[in-house]
C-alpha positions as CSV (number, residue, x, y, z in Angstrom):
1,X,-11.6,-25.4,4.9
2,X,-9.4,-22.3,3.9
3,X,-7.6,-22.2,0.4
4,X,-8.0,-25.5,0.2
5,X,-10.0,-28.8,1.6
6,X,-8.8,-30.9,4.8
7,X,-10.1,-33.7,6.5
8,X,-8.9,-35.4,10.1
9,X,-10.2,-38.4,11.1
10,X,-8.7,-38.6,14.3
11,X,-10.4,-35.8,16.2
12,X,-7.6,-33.0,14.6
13,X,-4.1,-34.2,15.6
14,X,-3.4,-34.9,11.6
15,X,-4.9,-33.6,8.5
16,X,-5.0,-35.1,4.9
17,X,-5.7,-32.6,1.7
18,X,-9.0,-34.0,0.4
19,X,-9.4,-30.8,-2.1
20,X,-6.9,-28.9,-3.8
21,X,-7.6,-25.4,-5.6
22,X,-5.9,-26.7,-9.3
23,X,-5.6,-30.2,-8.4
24,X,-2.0,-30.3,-7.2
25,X,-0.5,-32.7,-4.5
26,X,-2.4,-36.2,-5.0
27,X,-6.3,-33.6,-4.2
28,X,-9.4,-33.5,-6.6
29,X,-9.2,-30.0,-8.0
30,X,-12.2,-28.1,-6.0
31,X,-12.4,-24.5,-6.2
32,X,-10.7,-22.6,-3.5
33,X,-11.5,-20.1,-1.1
34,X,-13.9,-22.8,1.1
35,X,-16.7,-20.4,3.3
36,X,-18.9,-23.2,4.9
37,X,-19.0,-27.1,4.9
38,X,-22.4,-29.0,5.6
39,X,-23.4,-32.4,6.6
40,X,-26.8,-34.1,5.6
41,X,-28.3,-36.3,8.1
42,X,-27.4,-39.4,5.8
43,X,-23.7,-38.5,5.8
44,X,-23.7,-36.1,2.7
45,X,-21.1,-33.5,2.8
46,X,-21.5,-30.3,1.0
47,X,-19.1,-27.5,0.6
48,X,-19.5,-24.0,-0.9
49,X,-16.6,-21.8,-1.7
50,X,-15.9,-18.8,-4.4
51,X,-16.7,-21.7,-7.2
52,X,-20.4,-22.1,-5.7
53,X,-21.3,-25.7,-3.9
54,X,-19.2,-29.0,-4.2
55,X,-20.8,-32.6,-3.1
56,X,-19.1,-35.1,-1.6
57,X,-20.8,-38.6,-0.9
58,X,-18.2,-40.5,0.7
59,X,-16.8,-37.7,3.5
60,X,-15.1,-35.8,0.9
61,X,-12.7,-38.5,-0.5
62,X,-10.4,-37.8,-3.5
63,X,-12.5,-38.0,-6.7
64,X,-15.6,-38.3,-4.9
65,X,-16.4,-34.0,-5.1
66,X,-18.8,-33.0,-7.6
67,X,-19.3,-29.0,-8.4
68,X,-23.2,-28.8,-7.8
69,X,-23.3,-25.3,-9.9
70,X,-21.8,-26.3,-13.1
71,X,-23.4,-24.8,-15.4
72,X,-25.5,-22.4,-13.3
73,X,-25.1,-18.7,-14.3
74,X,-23.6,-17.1,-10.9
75,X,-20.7,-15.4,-11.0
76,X,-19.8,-12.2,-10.4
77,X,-18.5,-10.0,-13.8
78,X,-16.5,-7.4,-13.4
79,X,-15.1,-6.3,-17.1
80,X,-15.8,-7.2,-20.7
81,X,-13.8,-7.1,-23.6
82,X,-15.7,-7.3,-27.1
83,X,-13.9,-8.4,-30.4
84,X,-14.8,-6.1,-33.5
85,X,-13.1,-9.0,-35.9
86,X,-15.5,-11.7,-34.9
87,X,-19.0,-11.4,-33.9
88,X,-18.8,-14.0,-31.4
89,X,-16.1,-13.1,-29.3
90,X,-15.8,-11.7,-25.7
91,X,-13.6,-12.0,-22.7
92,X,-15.2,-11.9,-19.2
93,X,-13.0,-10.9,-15.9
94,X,-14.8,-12.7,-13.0
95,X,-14.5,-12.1,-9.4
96,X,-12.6,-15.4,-8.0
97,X,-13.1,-17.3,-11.1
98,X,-10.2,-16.2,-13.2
99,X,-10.9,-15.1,-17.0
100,X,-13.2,-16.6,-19.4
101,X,-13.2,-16.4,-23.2
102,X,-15.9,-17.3,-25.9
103,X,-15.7,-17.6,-29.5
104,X,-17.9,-19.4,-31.9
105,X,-19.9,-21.2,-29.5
106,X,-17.0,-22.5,-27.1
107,X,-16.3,-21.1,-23.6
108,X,-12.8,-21.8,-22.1
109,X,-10.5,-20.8,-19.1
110,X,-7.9,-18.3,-20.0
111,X,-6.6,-17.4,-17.0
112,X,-7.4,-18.4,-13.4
113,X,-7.2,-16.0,-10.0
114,X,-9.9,-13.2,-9.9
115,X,-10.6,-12.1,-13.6
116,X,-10.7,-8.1,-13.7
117,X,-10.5,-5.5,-16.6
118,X,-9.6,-7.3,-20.4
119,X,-9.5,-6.5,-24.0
120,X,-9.6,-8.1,-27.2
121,X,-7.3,-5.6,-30.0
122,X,-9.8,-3.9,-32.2
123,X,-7.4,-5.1,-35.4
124,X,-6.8,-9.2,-34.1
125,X,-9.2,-10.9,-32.0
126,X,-5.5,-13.2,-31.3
127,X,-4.3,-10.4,-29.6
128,X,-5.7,-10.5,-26.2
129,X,-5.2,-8.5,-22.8
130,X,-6.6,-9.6,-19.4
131,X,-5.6,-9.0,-15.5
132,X,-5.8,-9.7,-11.7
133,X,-5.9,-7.9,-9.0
134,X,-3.7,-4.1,-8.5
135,X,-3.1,-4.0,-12.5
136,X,-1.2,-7.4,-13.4
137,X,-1.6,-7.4,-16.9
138,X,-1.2,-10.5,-19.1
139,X,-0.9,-10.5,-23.1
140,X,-1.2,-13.1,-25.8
141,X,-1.1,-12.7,-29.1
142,X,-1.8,-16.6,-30.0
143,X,-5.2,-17.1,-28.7
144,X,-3.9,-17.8,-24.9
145,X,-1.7,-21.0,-26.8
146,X,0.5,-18.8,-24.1
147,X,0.7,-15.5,-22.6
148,X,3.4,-13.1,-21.4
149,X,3.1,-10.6,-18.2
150,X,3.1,-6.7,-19.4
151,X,2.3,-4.8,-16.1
152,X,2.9,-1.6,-16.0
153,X,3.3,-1.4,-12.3
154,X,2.2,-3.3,-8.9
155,X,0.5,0.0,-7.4
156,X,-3.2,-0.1,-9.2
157,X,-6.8,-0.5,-8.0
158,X,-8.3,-3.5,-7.4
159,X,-9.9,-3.6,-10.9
160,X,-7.0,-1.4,-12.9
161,X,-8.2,0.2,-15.4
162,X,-6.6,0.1,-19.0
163,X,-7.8,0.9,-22.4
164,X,-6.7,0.3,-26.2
165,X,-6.1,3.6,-27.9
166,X,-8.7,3.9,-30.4
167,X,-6.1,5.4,-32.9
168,X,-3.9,2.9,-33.0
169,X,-4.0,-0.7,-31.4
170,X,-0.6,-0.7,-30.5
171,X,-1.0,2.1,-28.4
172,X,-2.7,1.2,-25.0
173,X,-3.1,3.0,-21.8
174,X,-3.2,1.4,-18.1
175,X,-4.0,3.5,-14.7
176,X,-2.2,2.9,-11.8
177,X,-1.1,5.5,-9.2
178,X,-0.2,7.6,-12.6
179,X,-0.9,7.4,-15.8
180,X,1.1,4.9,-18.4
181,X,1.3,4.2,-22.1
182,X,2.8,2.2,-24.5
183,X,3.5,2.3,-28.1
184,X,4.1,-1.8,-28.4
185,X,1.4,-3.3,-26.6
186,X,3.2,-3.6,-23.2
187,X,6.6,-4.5,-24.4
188,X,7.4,-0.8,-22.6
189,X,5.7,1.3,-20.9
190,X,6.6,5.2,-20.1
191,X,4.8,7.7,-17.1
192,X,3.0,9.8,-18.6
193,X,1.9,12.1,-15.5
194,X,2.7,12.9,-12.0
195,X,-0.7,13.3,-10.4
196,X,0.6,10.1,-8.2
197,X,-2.8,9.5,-6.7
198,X,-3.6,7.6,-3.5
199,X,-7.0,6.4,-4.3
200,X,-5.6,4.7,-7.7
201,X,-7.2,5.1,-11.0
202,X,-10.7,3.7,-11.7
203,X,-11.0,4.9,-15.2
204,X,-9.8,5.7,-18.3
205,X,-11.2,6.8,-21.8
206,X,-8.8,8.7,-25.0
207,X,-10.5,10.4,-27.5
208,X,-11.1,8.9,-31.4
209,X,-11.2,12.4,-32.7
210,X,-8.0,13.4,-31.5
211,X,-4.8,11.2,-30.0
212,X,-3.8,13.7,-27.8
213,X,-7.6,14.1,-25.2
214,X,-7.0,11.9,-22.6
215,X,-9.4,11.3,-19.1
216,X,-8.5,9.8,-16.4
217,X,-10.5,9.4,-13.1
218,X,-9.9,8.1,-9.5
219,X,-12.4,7.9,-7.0
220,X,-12.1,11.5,-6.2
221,X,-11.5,13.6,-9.2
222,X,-11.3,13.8,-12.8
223,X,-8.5,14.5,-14.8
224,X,-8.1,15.9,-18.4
225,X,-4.6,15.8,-20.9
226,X,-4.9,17.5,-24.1
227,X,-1.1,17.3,-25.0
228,X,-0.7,13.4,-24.5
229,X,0.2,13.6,-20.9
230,X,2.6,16.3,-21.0
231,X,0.0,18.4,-18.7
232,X,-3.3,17.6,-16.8
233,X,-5.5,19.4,-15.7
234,X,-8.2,18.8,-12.5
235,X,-11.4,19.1,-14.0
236,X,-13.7,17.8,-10.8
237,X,-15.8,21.1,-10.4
């Protein structure tokens, strides 16, 4: 096991893909990241990985996996994003198990990889934000019917913090090694500071009473903007 599943059966000098991570190749889609595999004395194979435990009873042959934890309430949540235009709408980042979205009683996969911060626009629960890891931000405006890539770098934390300015939903923030903001929702983004921090941003929060207060914070310190990033201030002590 690694990414995906493999199976010899002539003591290791060739290997067929039994498990595939999205299905690809000709492989049953099981999840990926495989940490331990386990045989029952009556020839059961189980497998766990970052989806929880797969069951194979036939030596892991194509189509013969079943995921165990479906349906079990296990994963690891990292973000969430809350609609304020439908009651019954949130987006979940989750560790190794990509993005989840619910609305009026459904749940379904918006993005896969490891799920981190998201947001759902204040003004249209269509317009959507989620990422993966370092700050790779993703936007749709249709639902997730598709999705377009508006980073706005490569250089964040793990889980990169970004918010939606409470102002004005078009306006949107994102933490990285500096501070960024747009105006379109990630069509463009501009620097809006130089602090250039080497632990990365962890958090972010602009004020509702006035456009200009912005925080910021990395692991270390604590950062104020009362001008809209034209200055900051270290406000740690």
């Amino acid at each position: 096991g690694g990414v995906n599943s493999w199976r010899s059966e002539d003591g290791g000098y060739s290997w067929d893909l039994v498990g595939h991570w999205y299905g690809g190749f000709g492989a049953q889609a099981v999840h990926a990241d495989v940490h331990m595999i386990k045989y029952r004395e009556n020839g059961d194979l189980f497998q766990t990985n970052d989806g929880g435990v797969y069951f194979s009873n036939s030596d892991g042959d194509v189509g013969t996996w079943v995921d165990k934890t479906n349906g079990m309430e296990i994963s690891q949540i990292y973000k969430i994003g809350v609609a304020q235009t439908n009651d019954d709408e949130v987006i979940l980042g989750l560790q190794d198990n990509g993005s989840k979205l619910t609305y009026d009683g459904n749940w379904v996969d918006v993005r896969g990889g490891d799920g981190m911060d998201c947001l759902i626009d204040y003004s249209d629960e269509d317009i959507q934000y989620s990422t993966v890891y370092y700050g790779a931000i993703d936007r749709t405006t249709n639902h997730w019917a598709s999705s377009t890539d508006v980073s706005a770098a490569s250089n964040g934390a793990w889980v990169t913090p970004y918010i939606i300015d409470p102002n004005n939903p078009a306006t949107l923030y994102a933490g990285y090694a500096d501070i960024y903001k747009t105006t379109n929702r990630g069509d463009s983004w501009t620097k809006i500071s130089n602090i250039n921090s080497s632990n990365r941003f962890r958090s972010l929060a602009a004020s509702p009473s006035d456009p200009g207060f912005i925080y910021a914070a990395d692991s270390y310190s604590i950062y104020k903007t009362t001008d809209d990033g034209d200055n900051w201030e270290n406000i740690s002590s």
